[in-house]
C-alpha positions as CSV (number, residue, x, y, z in Angstrom):
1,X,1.9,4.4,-18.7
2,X,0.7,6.5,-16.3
3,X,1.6,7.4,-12.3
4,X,0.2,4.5,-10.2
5,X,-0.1,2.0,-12.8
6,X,2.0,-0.5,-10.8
7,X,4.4,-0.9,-8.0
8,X,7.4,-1.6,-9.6
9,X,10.3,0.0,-8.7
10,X,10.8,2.7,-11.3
11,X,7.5,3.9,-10.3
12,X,7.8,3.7,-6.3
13,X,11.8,4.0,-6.0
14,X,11.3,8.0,-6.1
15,X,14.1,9.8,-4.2
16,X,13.6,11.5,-0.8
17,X,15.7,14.4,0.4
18,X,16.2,15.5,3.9
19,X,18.6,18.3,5.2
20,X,20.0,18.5,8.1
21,X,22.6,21.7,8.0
22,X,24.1,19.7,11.2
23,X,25.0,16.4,9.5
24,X,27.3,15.3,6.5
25,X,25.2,14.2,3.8
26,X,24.4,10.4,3.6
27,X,22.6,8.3,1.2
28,X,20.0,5.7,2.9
29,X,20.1,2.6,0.3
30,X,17.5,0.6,2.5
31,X,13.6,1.0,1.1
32,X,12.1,3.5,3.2
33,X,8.3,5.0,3.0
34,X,6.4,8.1,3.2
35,X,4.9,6.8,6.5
36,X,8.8,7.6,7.5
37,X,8.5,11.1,7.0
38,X,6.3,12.1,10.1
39,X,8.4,10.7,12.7
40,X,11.4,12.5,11.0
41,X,10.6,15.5,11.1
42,X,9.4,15.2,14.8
43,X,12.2,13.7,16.0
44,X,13.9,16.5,14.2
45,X,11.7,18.9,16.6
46,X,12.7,16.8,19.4
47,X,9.4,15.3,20.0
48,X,8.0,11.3,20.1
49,X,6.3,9.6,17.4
50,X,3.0,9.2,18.3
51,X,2.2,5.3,19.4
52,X,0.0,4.7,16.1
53,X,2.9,6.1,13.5
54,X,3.5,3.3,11.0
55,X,6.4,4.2,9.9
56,X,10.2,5.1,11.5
57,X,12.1,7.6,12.5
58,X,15.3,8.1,9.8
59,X,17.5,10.3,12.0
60,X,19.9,7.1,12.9
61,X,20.0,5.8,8.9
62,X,20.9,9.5,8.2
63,X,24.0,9.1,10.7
64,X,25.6,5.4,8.9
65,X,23.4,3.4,10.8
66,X,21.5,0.0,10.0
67,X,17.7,0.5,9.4
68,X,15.8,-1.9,11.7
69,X,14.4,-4.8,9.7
70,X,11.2,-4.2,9.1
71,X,8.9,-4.4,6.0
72,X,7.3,-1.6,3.3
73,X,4.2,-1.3,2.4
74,X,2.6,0.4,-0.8
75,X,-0.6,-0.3,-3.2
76,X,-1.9,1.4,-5.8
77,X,-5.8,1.2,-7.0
78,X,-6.5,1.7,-10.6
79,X,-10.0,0.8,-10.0
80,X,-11.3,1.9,-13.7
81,X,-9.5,0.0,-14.9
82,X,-10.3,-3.1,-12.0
83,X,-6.5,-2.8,-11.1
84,X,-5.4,-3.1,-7.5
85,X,-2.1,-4.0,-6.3
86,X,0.0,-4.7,-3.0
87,X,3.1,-4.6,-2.5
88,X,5.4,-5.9,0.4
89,X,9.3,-5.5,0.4
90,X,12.1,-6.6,3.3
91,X,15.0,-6.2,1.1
92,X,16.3,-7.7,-0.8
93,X,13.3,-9.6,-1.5
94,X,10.1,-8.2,-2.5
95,X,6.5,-9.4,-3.2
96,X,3.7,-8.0,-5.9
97,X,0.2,-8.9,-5.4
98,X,-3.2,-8.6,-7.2
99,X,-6.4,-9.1,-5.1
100,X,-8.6,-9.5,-8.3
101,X,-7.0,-12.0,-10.1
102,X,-4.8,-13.7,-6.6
103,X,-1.6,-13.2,-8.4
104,X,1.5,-13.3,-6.4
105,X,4.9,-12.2,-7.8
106,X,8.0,-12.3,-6.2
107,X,11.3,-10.6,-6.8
108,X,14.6,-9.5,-5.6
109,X,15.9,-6.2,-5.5
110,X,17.3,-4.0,-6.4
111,X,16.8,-4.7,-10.2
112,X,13.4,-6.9,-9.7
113,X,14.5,-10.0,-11.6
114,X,11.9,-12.7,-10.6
115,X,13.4,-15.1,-8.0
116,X,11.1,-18.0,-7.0
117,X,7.2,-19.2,-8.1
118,X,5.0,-17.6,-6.0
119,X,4.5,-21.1,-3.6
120,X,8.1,-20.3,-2.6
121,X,8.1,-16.4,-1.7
122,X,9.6,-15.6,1.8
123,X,7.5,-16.8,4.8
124,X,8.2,-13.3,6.1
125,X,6.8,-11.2,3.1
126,X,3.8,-14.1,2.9
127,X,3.3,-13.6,6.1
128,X,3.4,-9.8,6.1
129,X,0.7,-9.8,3.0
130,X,-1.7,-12.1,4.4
131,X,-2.2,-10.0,7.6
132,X,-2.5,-6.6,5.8
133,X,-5.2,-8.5,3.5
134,X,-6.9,-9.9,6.4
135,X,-6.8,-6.5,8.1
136,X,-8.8,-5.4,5.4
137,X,-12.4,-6.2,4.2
138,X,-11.7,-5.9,0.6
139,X,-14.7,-6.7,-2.7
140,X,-13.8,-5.3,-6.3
141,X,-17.2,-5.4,-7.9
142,X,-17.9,-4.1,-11.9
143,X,-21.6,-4.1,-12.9
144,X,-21.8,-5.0,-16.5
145,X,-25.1,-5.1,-19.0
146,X,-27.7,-2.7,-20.1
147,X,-29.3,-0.7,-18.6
148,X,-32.0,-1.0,-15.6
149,X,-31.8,-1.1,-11.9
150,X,-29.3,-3.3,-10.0
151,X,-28.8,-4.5,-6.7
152,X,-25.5,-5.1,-5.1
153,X,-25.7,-5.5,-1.0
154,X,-22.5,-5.6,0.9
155,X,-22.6,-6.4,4.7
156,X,-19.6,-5.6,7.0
157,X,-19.1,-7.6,9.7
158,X,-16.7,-5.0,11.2
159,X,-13.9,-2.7,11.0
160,X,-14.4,0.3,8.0
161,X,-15.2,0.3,4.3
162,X,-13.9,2.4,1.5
163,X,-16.2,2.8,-1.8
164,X,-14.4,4.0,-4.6
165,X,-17.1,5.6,-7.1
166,X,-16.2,5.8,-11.0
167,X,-16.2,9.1,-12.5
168,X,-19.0,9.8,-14.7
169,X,-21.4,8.4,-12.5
170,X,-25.0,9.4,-13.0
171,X,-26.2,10.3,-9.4
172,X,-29.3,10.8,-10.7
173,X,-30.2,7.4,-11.5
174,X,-27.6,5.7,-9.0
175,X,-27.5,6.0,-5.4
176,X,-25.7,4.5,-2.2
177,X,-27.4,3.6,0.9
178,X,-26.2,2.8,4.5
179,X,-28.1,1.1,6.9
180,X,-28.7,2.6,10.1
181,X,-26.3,0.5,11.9
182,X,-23.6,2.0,9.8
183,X,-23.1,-2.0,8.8
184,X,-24.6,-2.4,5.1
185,X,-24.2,-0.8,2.2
């Protein structure tokens, strides 16, 4: 198995370490993500997240105190291999999904033993997933047969796109356009 390969919690529970020389050391149990790191470290410099930061500062946690609720965010794209994944967690409970193939798991932390069909995941992490998804156009597209010259048009109504481009492509035979308009690619 490689590093990315999925988002269970042997591959995403990693451990972060923050010193303070000021404070006792403390051991945060919550989930916590690297989005958290930034407004650390400034609040450690006495300065304000900026309004867009994601993610929270972990001064207060540090000190015995309650996380706010809130939930965590990670994916991983394996997109050789077609593979994307989603995952939303508001402990203890914790959500796995696959764009490609619409699978939903859910689970329960901290040991991930499966807890309900997916029909019957917490509104909240439902809820949570279905508005990063629709925050995001998303197409995984693999173009299979000989060889000869395809055609693949994607229009965006709005908001960005990201085009991942296998390795090993021949730019010599295949090329990417984008419209003037910045709207079709």
């Amino acid at each position: 198995m490689t590093h990315g390969a999925s988002l269970y919690e042997e591959e995403i529970r990693s451990v972060l370490i923050v010193r303070d020389p000021r404070s006792p050391a403390a051991r945060i149990g919550d989930p916590v993500m690297l989005l958290d790191v930034a407004p650390t470290i400034l609040g450690y410099a006495g300065m304000p997240p900026q309004a867009a930061f994601e993610g929270c500062d972990l001064r207060p946690a540090m000190r015995g105190l309650p996380l706010p609720p809130r939930v965590c965010y990670a994916e991983t794209k394996r997109v050789l291999e077609g593979c994307v994944l989603k995952s939303v967690v508001a402990a203890p409970d914790k959500l796995i999904y696959s764009p490609p193939s619409g699978s939903l798991e859910a689970y329960r932390l901290p040991d991930e033993t499966r807890i309900l069909p997916e029909d019957q995941a917490p509104a909240r992490l439902r809820d949570a997933l279905a508005a990063w998804m629709q925050s995001e156009a998303y197409w995984l597209v693999r173009l299979r047969g000989g060889a000869g010259p395809r055609e693949l048009r994607a229009s965006v109504p709005g908001g960005r796109v990201s085009v991942f481009v296998p390795l090993g492509l021949d730019l010599e035979s295949e090329r990417f356009e984008l419209s003037e308009d910045g709207r079709d690619l």
